[in-house]
C-alpha atoms as an extended CHARMM CRD file, in Angstrom:
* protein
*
       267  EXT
         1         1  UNK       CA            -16.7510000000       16.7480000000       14.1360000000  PROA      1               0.0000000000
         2         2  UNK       CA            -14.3500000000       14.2580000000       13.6060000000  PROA      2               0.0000000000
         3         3  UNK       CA            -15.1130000000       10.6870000000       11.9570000000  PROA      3               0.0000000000
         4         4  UNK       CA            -14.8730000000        7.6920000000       13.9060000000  PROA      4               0.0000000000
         5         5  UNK       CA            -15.2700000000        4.4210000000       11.9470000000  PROA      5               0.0000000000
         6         6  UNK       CA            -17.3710000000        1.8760000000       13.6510000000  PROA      6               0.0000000000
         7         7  UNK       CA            -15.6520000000       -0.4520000000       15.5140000000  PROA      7               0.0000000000
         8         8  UNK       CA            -16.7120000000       -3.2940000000       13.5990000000  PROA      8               0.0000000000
         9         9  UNK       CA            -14.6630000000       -2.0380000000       10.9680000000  PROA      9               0.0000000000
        10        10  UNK       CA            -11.2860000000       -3.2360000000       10.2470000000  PROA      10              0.0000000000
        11        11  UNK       CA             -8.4690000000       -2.1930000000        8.0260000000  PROA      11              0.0000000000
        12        12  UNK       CA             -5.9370000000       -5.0770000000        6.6930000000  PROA      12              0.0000000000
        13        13  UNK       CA             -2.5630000000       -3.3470000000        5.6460000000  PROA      13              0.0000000000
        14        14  UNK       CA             -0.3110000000       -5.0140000000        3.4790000000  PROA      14              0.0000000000
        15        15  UNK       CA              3.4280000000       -3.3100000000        4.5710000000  PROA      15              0.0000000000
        16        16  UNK       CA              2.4780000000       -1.4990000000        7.1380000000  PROA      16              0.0000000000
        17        17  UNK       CA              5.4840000000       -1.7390000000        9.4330000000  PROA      17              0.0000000000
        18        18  UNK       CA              6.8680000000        1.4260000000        7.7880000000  PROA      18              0.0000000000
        19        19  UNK       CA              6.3140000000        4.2340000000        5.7000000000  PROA      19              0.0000000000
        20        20  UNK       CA              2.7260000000        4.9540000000        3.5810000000  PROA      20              0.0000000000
        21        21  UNK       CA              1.7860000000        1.7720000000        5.2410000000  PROA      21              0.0000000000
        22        22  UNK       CA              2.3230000000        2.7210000000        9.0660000000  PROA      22              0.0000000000
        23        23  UNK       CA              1.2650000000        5.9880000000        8.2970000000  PROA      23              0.0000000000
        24        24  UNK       CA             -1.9500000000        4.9050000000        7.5310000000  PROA      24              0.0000000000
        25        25  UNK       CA             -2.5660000000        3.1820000000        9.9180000000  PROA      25              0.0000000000
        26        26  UNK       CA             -1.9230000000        5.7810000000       12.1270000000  PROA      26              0.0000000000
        27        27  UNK       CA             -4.3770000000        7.9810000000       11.0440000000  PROA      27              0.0000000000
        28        28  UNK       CA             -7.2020000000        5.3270000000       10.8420000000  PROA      28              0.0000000000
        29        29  UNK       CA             -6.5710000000        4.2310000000       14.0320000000  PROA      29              0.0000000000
        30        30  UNK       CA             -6.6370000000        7.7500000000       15.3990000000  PROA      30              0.0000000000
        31        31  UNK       CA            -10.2300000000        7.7120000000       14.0540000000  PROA      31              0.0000000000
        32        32  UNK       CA            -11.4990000000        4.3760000000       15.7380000000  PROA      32              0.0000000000
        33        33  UNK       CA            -10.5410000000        1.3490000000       13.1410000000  PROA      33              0.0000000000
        34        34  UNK       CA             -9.2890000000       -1.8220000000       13.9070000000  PROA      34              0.0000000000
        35        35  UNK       CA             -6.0060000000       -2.6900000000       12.3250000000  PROA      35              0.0000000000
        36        36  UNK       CA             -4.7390000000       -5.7320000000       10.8480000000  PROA      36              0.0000000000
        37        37  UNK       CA             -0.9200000000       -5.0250000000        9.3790000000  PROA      37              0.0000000000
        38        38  UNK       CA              0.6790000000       -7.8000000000        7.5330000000  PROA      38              0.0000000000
        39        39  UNK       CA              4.5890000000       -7.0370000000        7.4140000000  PROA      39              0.0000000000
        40        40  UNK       CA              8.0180000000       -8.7810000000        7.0410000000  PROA      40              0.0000000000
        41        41  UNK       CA             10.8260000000       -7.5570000000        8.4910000000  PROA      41              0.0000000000
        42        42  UNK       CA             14.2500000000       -8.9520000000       10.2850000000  PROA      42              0.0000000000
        43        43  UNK       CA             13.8830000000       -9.9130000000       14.1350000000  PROA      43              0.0000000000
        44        44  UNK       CA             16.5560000000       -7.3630000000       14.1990000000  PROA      44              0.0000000000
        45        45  UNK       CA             14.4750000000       -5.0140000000       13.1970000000  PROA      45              0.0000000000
        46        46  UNK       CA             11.6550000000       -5.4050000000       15.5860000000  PROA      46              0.0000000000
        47        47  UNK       CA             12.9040000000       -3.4110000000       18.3640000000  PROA      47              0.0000000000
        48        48  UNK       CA             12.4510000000       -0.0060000000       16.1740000000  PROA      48              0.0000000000
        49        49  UNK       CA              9.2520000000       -0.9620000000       15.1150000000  PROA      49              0.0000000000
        50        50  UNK       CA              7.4920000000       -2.1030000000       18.4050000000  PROA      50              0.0000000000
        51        51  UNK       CA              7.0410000000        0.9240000000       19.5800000000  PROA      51              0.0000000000
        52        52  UNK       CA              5.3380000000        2.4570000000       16.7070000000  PROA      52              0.0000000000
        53        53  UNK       CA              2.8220000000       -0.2840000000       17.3150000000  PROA      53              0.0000000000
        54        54  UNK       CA              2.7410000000        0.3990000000       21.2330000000  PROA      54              0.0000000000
        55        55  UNK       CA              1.6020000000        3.4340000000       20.0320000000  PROA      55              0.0000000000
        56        56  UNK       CA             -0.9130000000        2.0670000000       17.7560000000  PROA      56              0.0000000000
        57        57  UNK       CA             -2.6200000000        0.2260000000       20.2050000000  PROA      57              0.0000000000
        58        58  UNK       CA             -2.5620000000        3.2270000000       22.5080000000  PROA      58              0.0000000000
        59        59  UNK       CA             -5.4470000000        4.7260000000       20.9210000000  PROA      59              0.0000000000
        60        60  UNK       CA             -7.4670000000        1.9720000000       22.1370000000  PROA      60              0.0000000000
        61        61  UNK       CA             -7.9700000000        0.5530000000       17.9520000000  PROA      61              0.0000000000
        62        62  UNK       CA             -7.6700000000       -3.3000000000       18.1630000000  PROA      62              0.0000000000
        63        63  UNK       CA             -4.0130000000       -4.3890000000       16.3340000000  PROA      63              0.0000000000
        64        64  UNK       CA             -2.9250000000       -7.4980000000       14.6540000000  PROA      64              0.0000000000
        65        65  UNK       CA              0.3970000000       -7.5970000000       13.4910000000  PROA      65              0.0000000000
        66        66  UNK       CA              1.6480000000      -10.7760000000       11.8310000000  PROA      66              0.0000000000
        67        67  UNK       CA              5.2300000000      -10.8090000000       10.8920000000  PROA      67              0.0000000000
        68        68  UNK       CA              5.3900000000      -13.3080000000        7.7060000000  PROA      68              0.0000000000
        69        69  UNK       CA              5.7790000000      -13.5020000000        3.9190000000  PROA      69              0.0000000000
        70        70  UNK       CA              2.2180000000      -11.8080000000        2.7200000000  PROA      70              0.0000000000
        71        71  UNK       CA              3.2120000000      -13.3290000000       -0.8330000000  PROA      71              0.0000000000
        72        72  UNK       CA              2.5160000000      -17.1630000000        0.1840000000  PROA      72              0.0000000000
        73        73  UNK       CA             -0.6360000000      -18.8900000000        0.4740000000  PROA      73              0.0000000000
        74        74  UNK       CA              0.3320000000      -19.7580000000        3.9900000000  PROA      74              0.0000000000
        75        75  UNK       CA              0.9360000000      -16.5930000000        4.8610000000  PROA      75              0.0000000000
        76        76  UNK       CA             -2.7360000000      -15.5930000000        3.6940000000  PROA      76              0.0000000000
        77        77  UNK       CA             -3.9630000000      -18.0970000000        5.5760000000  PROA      77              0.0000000000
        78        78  UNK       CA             -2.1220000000      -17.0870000000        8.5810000000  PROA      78              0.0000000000
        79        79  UNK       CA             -3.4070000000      -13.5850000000        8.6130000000  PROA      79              0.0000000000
        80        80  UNK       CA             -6.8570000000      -14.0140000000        7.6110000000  PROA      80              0.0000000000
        81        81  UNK       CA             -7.7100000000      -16.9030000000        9.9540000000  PROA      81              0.0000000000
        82        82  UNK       CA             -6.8510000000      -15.1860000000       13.1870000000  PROA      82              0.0000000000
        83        83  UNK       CA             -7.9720000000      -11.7570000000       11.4210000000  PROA      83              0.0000000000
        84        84  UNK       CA            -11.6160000000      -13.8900000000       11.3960000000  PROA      84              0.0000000000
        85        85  UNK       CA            -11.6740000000      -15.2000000000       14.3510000000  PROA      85              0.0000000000
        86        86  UNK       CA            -10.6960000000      -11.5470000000       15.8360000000  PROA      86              0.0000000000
        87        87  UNK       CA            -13.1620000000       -9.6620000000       14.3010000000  PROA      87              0.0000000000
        88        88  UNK       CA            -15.8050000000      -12.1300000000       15.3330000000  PROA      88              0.0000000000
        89        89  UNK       CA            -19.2330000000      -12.8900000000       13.5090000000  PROA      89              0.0000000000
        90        90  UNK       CA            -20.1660000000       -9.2110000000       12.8370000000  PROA      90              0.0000000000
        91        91  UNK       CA            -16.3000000000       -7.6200000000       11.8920000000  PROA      91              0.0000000000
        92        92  UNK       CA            -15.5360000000       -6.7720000000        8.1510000000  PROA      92              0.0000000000
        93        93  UNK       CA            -12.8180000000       -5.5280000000        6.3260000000  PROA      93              0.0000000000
        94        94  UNK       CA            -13.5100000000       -2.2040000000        5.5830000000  PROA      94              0.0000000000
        95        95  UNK       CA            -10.5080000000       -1.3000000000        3.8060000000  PROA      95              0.0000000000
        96        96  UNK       CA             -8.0890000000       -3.3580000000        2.1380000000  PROA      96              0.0000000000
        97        97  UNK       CA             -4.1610000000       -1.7860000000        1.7670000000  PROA      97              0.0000000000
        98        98  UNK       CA             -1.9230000000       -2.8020000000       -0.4480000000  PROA      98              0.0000000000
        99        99  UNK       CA              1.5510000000       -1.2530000000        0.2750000000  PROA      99              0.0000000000
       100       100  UNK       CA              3.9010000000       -3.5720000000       -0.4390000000  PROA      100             0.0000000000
       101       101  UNK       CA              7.1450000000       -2.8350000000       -1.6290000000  PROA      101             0.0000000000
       102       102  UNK       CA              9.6670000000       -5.5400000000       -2.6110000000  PROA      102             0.0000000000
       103       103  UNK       CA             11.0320000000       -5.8580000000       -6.1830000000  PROA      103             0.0000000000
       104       104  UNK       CA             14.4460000000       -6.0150000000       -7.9800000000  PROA      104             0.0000000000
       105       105  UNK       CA             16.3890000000       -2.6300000000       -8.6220000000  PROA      105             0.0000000000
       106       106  UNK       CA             18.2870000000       -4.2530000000      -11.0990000000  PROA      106             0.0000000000
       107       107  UNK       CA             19.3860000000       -2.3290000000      -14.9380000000  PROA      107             0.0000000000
       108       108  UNK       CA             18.1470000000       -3.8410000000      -17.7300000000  PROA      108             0.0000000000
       109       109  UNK       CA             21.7930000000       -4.5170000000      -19.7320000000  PROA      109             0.0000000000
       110       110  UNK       CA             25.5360000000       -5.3210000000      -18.5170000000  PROA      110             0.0000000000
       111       111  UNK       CA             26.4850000000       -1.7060000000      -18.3590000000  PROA      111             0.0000000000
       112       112  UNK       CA             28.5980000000        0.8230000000      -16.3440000000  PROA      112             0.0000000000
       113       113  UNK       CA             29.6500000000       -1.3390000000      -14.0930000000  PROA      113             0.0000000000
       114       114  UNK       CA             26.3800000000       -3.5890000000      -13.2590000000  PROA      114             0.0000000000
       115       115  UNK       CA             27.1330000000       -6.9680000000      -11.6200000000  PROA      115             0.0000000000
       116       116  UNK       CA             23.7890000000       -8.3040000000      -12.4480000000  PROA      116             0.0000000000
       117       117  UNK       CA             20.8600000000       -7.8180000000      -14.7940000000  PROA      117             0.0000000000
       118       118  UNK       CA             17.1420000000       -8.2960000000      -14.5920000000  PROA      118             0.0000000000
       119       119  UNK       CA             16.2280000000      -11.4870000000      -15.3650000000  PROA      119             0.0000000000
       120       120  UNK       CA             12.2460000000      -13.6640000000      -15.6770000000  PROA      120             0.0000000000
       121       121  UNK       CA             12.4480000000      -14.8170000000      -12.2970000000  PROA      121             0.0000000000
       122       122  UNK       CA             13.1310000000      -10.8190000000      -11.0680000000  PROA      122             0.0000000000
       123       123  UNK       CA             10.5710000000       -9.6580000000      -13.3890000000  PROA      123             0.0000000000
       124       124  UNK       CA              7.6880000000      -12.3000000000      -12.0990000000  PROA      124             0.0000000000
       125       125  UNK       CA              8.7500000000      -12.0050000000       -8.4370000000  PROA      125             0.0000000000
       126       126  UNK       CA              8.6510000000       -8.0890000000       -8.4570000000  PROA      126             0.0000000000
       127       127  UNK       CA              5.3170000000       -8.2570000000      -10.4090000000  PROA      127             0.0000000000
       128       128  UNK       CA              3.3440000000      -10.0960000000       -8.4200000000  PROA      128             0.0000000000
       129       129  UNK       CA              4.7690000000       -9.1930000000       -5.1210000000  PROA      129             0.0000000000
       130       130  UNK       CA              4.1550000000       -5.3990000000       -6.1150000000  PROA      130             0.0000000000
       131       131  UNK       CA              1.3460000000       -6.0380000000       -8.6960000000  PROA      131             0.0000000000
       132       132  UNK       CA             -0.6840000000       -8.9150000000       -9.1620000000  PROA      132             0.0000000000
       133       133  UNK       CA             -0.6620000000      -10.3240000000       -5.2370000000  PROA      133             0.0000000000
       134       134  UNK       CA             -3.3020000000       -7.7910000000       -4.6550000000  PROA      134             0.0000000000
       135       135  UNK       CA             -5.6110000000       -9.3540000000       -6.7980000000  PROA      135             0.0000000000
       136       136  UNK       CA             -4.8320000000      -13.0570000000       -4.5650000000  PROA      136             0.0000000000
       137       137  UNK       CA             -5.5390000000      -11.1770000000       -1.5210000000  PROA      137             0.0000000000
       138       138  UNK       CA             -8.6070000000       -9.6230000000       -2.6570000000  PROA      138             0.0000000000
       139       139  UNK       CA             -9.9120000000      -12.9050000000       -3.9010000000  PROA      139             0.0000000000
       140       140  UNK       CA             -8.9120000000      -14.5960000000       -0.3150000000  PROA      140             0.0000000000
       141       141  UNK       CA            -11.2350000000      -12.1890000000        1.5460000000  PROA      141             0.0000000000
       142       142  UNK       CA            -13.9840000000      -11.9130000000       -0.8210000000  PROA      142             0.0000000000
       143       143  UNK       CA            -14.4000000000      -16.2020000000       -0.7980000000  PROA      143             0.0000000000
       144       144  UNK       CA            -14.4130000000      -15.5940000000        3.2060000000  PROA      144             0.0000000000
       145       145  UNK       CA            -16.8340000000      -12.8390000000        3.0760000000  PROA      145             0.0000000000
       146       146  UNK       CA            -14.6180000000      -10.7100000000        4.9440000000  PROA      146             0.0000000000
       147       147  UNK       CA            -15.4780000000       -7.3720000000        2.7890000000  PROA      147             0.0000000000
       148       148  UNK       CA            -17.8060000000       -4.2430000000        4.3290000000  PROA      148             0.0000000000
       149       149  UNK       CA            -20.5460000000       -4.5150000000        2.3650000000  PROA      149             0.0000000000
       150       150  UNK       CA            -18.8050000000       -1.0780000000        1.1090000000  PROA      150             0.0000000000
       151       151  UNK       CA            -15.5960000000       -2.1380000000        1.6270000000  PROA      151             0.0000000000
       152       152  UNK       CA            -12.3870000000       -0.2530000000       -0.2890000000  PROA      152             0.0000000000
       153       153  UNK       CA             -9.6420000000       -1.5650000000       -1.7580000000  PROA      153             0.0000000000
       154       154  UNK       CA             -6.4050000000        0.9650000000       -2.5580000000  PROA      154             0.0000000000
       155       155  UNK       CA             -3.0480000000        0.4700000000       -4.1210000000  PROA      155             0.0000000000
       156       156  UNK       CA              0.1570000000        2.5520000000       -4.5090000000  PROA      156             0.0000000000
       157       157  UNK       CA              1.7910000000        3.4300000000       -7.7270000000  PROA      157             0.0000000000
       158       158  UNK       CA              4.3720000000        6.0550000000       -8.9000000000  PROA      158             0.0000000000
       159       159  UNK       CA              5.5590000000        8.0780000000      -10.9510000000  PROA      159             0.0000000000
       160       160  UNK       CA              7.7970000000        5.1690000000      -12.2490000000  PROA      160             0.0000000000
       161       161  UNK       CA              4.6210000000        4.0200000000      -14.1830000000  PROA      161             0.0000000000
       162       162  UNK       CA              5.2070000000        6.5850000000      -16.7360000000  PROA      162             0.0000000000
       163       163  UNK       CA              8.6920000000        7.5510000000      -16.2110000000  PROA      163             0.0000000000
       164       164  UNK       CA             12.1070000000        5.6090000000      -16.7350000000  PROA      164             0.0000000000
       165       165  UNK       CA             13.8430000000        5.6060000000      -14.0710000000  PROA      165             0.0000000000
       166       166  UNK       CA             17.5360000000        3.9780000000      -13.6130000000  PROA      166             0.0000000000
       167       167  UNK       CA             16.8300000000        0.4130000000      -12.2130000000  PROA      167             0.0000000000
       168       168  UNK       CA             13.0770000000        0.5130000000      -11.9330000000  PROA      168             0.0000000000
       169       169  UNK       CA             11.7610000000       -1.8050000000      -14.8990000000  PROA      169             0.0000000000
       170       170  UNK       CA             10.9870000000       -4.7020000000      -12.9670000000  PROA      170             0.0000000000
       171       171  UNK       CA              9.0830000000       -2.1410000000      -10.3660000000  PROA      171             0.0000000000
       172       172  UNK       CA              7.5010000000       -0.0470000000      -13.2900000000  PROA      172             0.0000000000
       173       173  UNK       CA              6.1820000000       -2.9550000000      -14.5120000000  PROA      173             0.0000000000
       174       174  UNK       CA              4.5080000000       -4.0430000000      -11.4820000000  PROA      174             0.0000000000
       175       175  UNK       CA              2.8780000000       -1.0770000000      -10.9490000000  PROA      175             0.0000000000
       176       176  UNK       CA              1.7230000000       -0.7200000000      -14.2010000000  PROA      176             0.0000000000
       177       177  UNK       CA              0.4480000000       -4.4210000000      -13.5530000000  PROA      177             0.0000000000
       178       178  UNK       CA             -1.5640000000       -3.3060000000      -10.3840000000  PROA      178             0.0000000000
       179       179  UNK       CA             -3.1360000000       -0.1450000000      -12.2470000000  PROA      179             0.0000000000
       180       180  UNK       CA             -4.6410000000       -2.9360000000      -14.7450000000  PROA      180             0.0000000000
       181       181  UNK       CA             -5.7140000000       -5.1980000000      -12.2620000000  PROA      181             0.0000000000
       182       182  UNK       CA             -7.1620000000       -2.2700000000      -10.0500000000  PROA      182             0.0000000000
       183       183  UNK       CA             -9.4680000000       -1.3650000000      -12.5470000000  PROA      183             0.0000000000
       184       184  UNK       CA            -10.7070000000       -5.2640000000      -13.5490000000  PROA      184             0.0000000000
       185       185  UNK       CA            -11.4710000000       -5.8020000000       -9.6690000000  PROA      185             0.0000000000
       186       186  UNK       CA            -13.3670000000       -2.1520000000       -9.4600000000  PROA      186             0.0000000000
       187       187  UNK       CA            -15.7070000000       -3.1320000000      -12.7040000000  PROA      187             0.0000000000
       188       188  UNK       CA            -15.6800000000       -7.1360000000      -11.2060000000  PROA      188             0.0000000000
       189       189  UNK       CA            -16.3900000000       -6.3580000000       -7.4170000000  PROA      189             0.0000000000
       190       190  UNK       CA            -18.2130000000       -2.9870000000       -7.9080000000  PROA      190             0.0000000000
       191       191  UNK       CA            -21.5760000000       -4.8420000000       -7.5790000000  PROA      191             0.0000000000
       192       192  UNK       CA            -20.3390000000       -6.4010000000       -4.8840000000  PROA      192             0.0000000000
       193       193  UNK       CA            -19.9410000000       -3.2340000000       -3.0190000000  PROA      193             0.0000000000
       194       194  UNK       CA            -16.3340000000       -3.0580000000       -3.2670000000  PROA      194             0.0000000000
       195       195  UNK       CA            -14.6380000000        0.0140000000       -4.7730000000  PROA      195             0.0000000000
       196       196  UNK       CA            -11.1690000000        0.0670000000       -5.8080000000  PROA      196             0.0000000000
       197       197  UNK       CA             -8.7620000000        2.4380000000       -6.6660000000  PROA      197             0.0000000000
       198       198  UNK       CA             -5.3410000000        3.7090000000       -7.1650000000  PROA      198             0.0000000000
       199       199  UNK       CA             -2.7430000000        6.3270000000       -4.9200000000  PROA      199             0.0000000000
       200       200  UNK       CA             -0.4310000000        8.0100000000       -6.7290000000  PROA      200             0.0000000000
       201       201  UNK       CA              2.3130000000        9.4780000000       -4.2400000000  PROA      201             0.0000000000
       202       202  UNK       CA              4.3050000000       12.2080000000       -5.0200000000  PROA      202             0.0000000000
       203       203  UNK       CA              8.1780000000       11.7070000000       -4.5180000000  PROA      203             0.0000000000
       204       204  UNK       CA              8.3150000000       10.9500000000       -1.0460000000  PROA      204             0.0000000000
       205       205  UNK       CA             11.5940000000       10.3000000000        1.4540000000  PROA      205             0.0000000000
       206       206  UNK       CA             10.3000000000        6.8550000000        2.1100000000  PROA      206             0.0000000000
       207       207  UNK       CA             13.1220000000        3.9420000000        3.0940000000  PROA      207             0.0000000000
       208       208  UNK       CA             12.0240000000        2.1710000000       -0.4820000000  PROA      208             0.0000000000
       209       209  UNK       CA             12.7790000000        5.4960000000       -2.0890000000  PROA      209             0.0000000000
       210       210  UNK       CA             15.5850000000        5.7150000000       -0.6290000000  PROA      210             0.0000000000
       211       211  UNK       CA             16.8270000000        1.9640000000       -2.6240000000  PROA      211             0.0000000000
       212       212  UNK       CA             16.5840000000        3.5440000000       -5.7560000000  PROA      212             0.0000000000
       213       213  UNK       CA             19.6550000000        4.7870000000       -7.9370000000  PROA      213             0.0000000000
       214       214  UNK       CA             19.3340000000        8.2680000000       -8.2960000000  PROA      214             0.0000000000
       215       215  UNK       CA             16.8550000000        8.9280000000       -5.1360000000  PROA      215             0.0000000000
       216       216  UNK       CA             18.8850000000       11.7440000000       -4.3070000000  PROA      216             0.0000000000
       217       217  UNK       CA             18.8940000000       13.5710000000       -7.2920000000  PROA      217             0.0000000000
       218       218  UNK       CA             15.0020000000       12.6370000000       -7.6470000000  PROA      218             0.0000000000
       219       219  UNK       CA             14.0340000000       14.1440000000       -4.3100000000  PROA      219             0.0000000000
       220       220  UNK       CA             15.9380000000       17.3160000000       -4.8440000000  PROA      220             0.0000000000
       221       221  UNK       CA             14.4590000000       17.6350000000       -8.6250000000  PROA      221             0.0000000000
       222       222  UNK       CA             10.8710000000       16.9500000000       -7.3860000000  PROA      222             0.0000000000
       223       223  UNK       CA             11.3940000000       19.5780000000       -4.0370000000  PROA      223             0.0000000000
       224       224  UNK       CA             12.4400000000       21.8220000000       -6.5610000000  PROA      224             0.0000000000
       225       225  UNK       CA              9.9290000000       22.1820000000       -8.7320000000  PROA      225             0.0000000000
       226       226  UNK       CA              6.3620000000       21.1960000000       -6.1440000000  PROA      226             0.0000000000
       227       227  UNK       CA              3.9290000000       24.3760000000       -5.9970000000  PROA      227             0.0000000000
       228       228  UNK       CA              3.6820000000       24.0000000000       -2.9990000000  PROA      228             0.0000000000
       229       229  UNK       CA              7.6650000000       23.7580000000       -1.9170000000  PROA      229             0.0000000000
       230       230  UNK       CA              8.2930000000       20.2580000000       -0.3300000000  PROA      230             0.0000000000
       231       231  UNK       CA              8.3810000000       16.6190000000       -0.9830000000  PROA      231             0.0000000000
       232       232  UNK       CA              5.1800000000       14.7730000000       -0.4850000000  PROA      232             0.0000000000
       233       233  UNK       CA              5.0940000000       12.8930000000        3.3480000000  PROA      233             0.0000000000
       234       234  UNK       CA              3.4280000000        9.6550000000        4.6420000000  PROA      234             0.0000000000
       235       235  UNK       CA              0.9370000000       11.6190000000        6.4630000000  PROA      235             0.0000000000
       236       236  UNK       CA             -0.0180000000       13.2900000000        3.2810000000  PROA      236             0.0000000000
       237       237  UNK       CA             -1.0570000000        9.9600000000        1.5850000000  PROA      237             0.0000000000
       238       238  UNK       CA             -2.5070000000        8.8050000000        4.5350000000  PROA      238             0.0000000000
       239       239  UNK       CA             -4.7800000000       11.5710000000        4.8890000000  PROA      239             0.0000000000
       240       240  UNK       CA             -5.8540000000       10.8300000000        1.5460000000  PROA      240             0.0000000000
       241       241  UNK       CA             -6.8260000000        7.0500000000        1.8300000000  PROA      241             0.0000000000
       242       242  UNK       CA             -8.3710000000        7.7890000000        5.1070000000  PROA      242             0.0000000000
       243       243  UNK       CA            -10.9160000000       10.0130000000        3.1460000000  PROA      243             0.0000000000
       244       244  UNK       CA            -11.1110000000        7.2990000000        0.3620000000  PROA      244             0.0000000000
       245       245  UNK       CA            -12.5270000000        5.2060000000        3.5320000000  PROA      245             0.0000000000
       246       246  UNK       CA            -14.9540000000        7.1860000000        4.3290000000  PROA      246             0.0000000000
       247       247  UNK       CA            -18.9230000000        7.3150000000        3.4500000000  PROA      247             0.0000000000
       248       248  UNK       CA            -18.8770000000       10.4170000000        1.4110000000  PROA      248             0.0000000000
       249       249  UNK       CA            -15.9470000000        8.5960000000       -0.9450000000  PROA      249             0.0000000000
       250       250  UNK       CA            -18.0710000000        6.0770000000       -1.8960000000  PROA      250             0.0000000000
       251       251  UNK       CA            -18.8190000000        7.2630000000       -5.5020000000  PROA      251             0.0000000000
       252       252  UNK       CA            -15.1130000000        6.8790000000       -6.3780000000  PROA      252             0.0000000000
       253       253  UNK       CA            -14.3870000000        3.8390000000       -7.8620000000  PROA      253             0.0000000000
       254       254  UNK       CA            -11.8070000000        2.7750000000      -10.8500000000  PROA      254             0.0000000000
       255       255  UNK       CA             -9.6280000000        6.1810000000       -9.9470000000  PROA      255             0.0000000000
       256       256  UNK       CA             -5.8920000000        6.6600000000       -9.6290000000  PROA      256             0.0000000000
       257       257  UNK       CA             -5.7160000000        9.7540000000       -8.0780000000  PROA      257             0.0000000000
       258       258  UNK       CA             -2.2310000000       11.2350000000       -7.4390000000  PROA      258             0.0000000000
       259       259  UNK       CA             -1.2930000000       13.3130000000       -4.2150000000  PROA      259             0.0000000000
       260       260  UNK       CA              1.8400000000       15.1760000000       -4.6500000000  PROA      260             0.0000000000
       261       261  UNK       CA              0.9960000000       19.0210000000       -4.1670000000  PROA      261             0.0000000000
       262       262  UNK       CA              1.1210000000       19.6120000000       -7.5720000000  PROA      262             0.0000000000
       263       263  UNK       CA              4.6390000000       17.7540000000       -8.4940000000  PROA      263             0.0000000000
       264       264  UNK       CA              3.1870000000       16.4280000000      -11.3200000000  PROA      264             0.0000000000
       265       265  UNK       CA              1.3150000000       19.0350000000      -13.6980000000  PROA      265             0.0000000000
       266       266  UNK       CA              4.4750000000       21.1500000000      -13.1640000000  PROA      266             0.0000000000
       267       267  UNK       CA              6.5270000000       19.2990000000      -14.8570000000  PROA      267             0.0000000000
C-alpha cells in the first residue's frame, strides 16, 4: 500500500518552481504532504509555472508558494510566518529542501575570450546562496520549533564537488560548502530528531544544467557511459528524497548518497 504522510506534515522547498525542486514536490504531494515552495522567478515567468502548481494543489495537498529572495532575512521571515500560521498549532516541518540553484558560471582567469572573471563577491554570493543559506534556514525553523520531531533535512550536490568543470568554481565550492555544513547540522541536530543528509544527482537535463559551459558535451558523455542507458531525471531524485522522508529512512543520517543509475562507479 502506498504511503500517505499525515497531514500535519509539511514539506518547505527551497527552488521548487522547477526542476529537482518541483519534482519533489510532486511526488510528496501525490502521497498526502503539505507543501510550502519558496521560489524566485520573473513575473514573466509565472504564467508557465502556474499551472504546474494548479496541478499541485489538485491532489488536494495544502500549497504555499511565496515568490521572493529565499537568501534575505526578510524573505525568511516572509515564508515562515505565514508557513506558521498555516500549519496551525499542531503542523511541523517534516522535511526541509534545499534546492537552490543560483551562483556565478564565471572562469577563474582572463582567458579564451572571457569578459569577466570570478571575483570575492561571486565566490561569497554563490556560496552561501548554494551552500551555507541552508544552515540560516535550518536555524530559522529550529528557534520556531517548526521541525517534526523526526524531521529531515536534504541538500543537492554534484558531481562538480569532485570534478572540474569549465566555469563551476564558485558552484563547486558551494557545494562542497553544503556537504560540510550537512554533516555539522546531522551530528548538531541529530538529538534533536533531525536527520540530515546529502543527494547526489546524476547528470540530469535540468534548466541549471543547461547554464553550464560544456552541458552538452556533459550530458552526452554521462548518457554514454550510465549502466543503465539514460541521463538521470527529476522524478528519479524525487523518488529518492521521498523515501528519505519516510519512517523506515530514519536511521540515515550524515549520508550523501548519489542517484545516477550507476554514472558514477563507471567512470
Amino acid at each position: 500500500m502506498s504511503l500517505r504522510f499525515d497531514d500535519r506534515q509539511w514539506a518547505l522547498i527551497l527552488g521548487g518552481s522547477s526542476g529537482f525542486g518541483l519534482a519533489t514536490a510532486h511526488k510528496l504531494a501525490r502521497h498526502g504532504m503539505n507543501l510550502a515552495i519558496v521560489h524566485r522567478d520573473r513575473q514573466g515567468a509565472m504564467p508557465a509555472i502556474e499551472p504546474r502548481f494548479a496541478e499541485l494543489r489538485a491532489t488536494g495537498a495544502r500549497l504555499l508558494t511565496f515568490n521572493l529572495d529565499a537568501l534575505t532575512a526578510e524573505g525568511r521571515k516572509q515564508a515562515l510566518d505565514v508557513l506558521a500560521a498555516e500549519a496551525g498549532p499542531e503542523g511541523r516541518v517534516r522535511l526541509l529542501l534545499h534546492s537552490i540553484a543560483f551562483g556565478n558560471l564565471k572562469p577563474l582567469v582572463r582567458a579564451a575570450g572571457a569578459e569577466a572573471v570570478l571575483e570575492d563577491e561571486d565566490f561569497a554570493r554563490t556560496v552561501y546562496s548554494m551552500g551555507t543559506s541552508l544552515v540560516t534556514w535550518v536555524q530559522d525553523v529550529f528557534a520556531r520549533r517548526l521541525f517534526a520531531s523526526d524531521a529531515r533535512v536534504i541538500g543537492l550536490t554534484s558531481e562538480g564537488n569532485e570534478v572540474a568543470w569549465p566555469g563551476y568554481a564558485a558552484v563547486s565550492a558551494a557545494k562542497a560548502a553544503l556537504e560540510s555544513v550537512s554533516r555539522a547540522l546531522a551530528v548538531e541536530l541529530g538529538p534533536f530528531g533531525v536527520r540530515c543528509n546529502i543527494v547526489q544527482p546524476g547528470v540530469t537535463d535540468t534548466p541549471a544544467l543547461r547554464l553550464i559551459p560544456g552541458s552538452e558535451r556533459m550530458k552526452a558523455s554521462a548518457l554514454a557511459k550510465n549502466p543503465l542507458g539514460r541521463l538521470t531525471t527529476p522524478a528519479d531524485v524525487a523518488d529518492v528524497v521521498y523515501l528519505l522522508s519516510t519512517d523506515e529512512a530514519r536511521w540515515v543520517n550524515g549520508a550523501l548518497i548519489r542517484v545516477d543509475g550507476g554514472e558514477r562507479v563507471a567512470g
